[in-house]
Every structure is written in C-alpha cells, then in structure tokens.
C-alpha positions as CSV (number, residue, x, y, z in Angstrom):
1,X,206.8,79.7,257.9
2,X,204.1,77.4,256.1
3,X,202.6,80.0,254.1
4,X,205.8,80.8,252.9
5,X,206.8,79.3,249.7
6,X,210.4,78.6,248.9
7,X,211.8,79.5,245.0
8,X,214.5,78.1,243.6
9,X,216.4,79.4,241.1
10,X,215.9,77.8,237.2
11,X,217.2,78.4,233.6
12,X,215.2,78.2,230.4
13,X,217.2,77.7,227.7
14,X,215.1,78.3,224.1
15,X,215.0,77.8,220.0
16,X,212.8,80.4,218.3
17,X,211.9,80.3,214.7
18,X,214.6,81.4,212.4
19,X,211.7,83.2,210.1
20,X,210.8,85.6,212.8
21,X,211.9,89.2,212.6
22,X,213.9,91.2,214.7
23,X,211.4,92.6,216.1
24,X,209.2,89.4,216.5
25,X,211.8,88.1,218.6
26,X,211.7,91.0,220.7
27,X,208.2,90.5,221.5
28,X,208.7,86.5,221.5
29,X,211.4,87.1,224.6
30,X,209.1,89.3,226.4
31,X,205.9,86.8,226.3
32,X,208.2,84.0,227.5
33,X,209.1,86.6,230.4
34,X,205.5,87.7,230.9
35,X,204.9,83.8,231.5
36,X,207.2,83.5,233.9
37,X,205.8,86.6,235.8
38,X,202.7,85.5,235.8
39,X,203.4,82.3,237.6
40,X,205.0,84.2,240.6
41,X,208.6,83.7,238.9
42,X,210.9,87.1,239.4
43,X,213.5,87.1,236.0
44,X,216.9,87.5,237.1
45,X,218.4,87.6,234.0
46,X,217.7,87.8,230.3
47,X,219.6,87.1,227.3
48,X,219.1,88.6,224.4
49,X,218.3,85.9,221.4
50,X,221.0,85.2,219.0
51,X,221.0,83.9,215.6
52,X,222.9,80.8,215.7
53,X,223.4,77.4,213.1
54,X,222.4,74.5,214.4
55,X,224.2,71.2,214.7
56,X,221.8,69.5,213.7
57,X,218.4,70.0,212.1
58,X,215.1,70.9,214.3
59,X,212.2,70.0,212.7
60,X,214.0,71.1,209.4
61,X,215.7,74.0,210.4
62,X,219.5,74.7,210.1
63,X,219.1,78.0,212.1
64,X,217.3,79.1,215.2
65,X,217.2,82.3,217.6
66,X,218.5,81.1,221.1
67,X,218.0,82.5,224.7
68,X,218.4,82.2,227.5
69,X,216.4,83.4,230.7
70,X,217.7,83.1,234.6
71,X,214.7,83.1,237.2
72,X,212.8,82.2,240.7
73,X,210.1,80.6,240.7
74,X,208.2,78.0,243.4
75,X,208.2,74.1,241.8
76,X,204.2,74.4,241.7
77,X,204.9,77.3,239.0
78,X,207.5,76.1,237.2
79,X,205.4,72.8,236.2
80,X,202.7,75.4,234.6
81,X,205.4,77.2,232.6
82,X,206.8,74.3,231.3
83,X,203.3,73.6,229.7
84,X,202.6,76.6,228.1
85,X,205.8,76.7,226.6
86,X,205.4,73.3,225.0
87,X,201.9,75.0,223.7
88,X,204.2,77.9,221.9
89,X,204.6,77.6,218.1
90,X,207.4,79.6,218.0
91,X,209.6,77.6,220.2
92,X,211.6,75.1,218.8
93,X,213.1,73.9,221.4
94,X,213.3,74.5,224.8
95,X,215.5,73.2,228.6
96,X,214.5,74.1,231.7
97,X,217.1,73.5,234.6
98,X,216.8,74.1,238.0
99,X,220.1,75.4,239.2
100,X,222.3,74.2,241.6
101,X,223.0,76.4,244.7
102,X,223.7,79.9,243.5
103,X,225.5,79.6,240.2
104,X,226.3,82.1,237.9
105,X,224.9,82.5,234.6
106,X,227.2,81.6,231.4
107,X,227.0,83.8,228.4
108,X,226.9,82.6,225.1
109,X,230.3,81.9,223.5
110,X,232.1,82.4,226.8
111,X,234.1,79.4,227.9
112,X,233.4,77.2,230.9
113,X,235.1,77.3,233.5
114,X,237.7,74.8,234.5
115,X,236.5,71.7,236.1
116,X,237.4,70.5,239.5
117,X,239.8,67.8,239.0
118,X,239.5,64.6,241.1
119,X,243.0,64.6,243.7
120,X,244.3,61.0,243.5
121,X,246.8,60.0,245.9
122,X,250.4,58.8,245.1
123,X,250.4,55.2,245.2
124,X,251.8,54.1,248.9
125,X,254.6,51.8,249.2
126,X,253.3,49.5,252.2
127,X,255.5,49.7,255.2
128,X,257.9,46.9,255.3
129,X,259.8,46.4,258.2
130,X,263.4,45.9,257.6
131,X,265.0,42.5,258.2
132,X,268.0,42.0,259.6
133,X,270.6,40.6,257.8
134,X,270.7,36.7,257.8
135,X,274.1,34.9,259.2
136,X,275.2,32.8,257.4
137,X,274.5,29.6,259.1
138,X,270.9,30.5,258.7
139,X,271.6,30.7,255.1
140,X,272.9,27.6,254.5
141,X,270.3,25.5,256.6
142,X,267.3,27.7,254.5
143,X,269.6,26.7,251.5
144,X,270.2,23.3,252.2
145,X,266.1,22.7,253.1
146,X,265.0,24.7,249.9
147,X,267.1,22.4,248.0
148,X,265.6,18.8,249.4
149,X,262.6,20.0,249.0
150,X,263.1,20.6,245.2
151,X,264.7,17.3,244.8
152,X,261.6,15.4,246.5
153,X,259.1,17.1,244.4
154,X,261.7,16.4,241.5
155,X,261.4,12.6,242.5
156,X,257.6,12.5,243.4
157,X,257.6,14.0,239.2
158,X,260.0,10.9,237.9
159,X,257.5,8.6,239.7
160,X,254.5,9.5,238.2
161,X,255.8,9.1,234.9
C-alpha cells in the first residue's frame, strides 16, 4: 500500500490565443494533454476549445479559445504541470481545480445545477404552560398592591423635585 500512489481527480480550465487557427488549436489541446500524460495523469475528459468573448480584456484581448480538460493525476504531478503551463505562450489563462469527490463535468453553456438550499426551521413558540384563571379576590389584592406601589414611586418623584 506505500508504493501506491493515490490520484485525485482535477480540472484545467484554459484561455488560448484568439490568433491561432483551427488547426493550431487542435494541436494546442493535444500538447496540454500530452503534459498531462506525461506526468502519470490519465485524461478523463476533454473539451473541445470554443471561441468565446471575453468579459473582460486578457492581456489585450477581447476573445480567447477556452477548454476545458477532466483528469487523474498524483499531487506530486500536478505541481509540475501547473509549471509548464505557466511556461506556455499560448495560454492565456489557465485554473486548475482539484475536484471534490466524484463530480460530474459541466459543459460549456449548460446551466448549473440547483443549489442545495439551507432548511431553516419554523420559528418555535416556547411552551408556556397554561395558567389557571385568577379568582377574583386574587385580582383585587394583585390590583390593589400594583396600585400603592405606583402611588409611592409617584410620591418618591414629587419629592425629589
């Protein structure tokens, strides 16, 4: 079990060019997939560039060719590929992701899916005991001791003025 390395599974995400061919791009996907091979990565899944307009300009460009690639790969590896893909000319930009659990790969375009919404709990009304009802001689006296108390805090007010 200790010679045996364990590969998780990541996704590059990538910006080519926009001045490259067809063609070009072609052979652009393949070296990035070459890379990965070469560092003991296995590609699950490759998608095919797409022309696409930026938001925003990368290093002035309004259009770039973007991938994306699905693969294994041990940690050890995946350090080395990130480095020679900063090296690459052609690439813009790039993201590599290491992916949680087993998780699908989105295409491009295709909506999310929905998010998990947090379950809240209906607000509790805390358990209150019923009280019987009062007679009414208890009334009076909690009435009558309520209301002395009022007129000496009424007085102790008069005083200090």
């Amino acid at each position: 079990m200790a010679d045996e390395i364990e590969s998780k599974i990541y996704e590059l995400a990538y910006h080519l060019i926009p001045e490259l061919e067809e063609a070009d791009v072609k052979v652009r996907t393949q070296e990035l997939v070459d890379l990965i091979t070469q560092n003991n990565g296995s590609v699950l899944i490759s998608k095919e560039p797409r022309r696409s307009h930026l938001s925003y300009p990368i290093r002035h460009k309004q259009y770039s060719y973007l991938g994306v690639l699905e693969f294994t790969a041990p940690a050890e590896a995946v350090e080395k590929i990130n480095a020679q893909i900063k090296l690459q000319n052609d690439v813009l930009r790039f993201l590599l992701l290491k992916k949680p659990g087993n998780g699908a790969l989105r295409t491009l375009g295709e909506p999310r899916a929905e998010r998990m919404r947090a379950r809240t709990q209906e607000p509790t009304m805390a358990k209150i005991k019923p009280r019987a009802p009062a007679s009414e001689e208890e009334t009076r006296t909690e009435s009558k001791i309520k209301t002395e108390e009022i007129e000496k805090e009424i007085e102790e007010v008069i005083k200090g003025l």
